[in-house]
C-alpha positions as CSV (number, residue, x, y, z in Angstrom):
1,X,105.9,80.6,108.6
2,X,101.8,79.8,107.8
3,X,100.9,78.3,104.8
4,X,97.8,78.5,103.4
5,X,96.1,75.7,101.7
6,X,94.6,75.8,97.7
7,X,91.4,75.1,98.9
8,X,90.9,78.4,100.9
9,X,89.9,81.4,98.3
10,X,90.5,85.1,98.9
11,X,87.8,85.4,101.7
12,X,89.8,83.6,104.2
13,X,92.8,86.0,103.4
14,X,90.1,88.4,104.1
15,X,89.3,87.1,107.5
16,X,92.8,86.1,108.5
17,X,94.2,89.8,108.4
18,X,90.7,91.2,109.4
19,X,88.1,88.8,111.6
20,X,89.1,90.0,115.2
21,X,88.1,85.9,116.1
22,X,90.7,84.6,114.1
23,X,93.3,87.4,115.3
24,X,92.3,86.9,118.7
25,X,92.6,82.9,118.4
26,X,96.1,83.6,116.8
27,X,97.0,85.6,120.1
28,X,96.1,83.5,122.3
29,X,98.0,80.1,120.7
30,X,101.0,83.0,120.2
31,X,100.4,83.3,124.1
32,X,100.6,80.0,124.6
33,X,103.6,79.1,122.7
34,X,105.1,81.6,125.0
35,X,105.8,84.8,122.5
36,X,105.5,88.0,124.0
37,X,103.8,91.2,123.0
38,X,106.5,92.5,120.4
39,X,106.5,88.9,118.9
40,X,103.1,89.3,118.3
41,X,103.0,92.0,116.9
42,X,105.8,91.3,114.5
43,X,103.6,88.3,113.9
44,X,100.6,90.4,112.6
45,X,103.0,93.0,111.0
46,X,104.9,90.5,108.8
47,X,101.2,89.0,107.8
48,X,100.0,92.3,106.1
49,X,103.5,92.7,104.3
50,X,103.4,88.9,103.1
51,X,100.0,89.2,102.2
52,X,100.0,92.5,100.5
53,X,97.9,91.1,97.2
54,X,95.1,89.7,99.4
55,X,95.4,93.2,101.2
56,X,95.2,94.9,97.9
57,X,92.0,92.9,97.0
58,X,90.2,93.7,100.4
59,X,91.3,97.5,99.7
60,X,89.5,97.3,96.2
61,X,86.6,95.3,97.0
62,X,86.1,98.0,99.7
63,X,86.8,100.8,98.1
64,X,86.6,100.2,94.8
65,X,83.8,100.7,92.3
66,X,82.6,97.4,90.7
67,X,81.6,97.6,86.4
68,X,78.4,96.6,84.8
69,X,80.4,93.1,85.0
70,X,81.2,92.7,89.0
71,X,84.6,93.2,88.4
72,X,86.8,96.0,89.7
73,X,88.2,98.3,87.0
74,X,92.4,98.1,86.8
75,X,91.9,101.8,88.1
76,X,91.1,100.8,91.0
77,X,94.0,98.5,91.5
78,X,96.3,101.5,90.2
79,X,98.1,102.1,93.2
80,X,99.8,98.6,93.2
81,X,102.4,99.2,90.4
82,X,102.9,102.3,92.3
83,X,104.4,101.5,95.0
């Protein structure tokens, strides 16, 4: 499984699960390493579900109204006790 180093902040969980240059370099060494399509795709699909909290940020930083402060209100985050 990846690991992901204390030095990288939220932004590269960002761009892991959503820059198609990093998804595309993970492809191709995927490729490489000789996994096939459905591998892959379990690849990307087990990302999202392990990083569900850096999903949920991306969510509220996108759709989510910032306060006076810059922060997002705990509204906005709402939907993560739910589920």
């Amino acid at each position: 499984m990846r690991t992901q180093s204390p030095a990288e902040p939220h932004a590269s969980l960002r761009s892991r699960l959503t820059d198609h240059h990093d998804i595309a370099a993970r492809v191709a060494l995927l490729r490489a390493d000789g996994h096939g399509e459905l591998s892959i795709w379990r690849y990307f699909l087990d990302s999202f579900v392990v990083d569900l909290d850096a999903l949920s940020l991306i969510m509220a930083e996108l759709f989510g109204r910032k306060d006076a402060s810059g922060a997002t209100p705990a509204a906005a985050l709402g939907y993560r006790e739910a589920a």
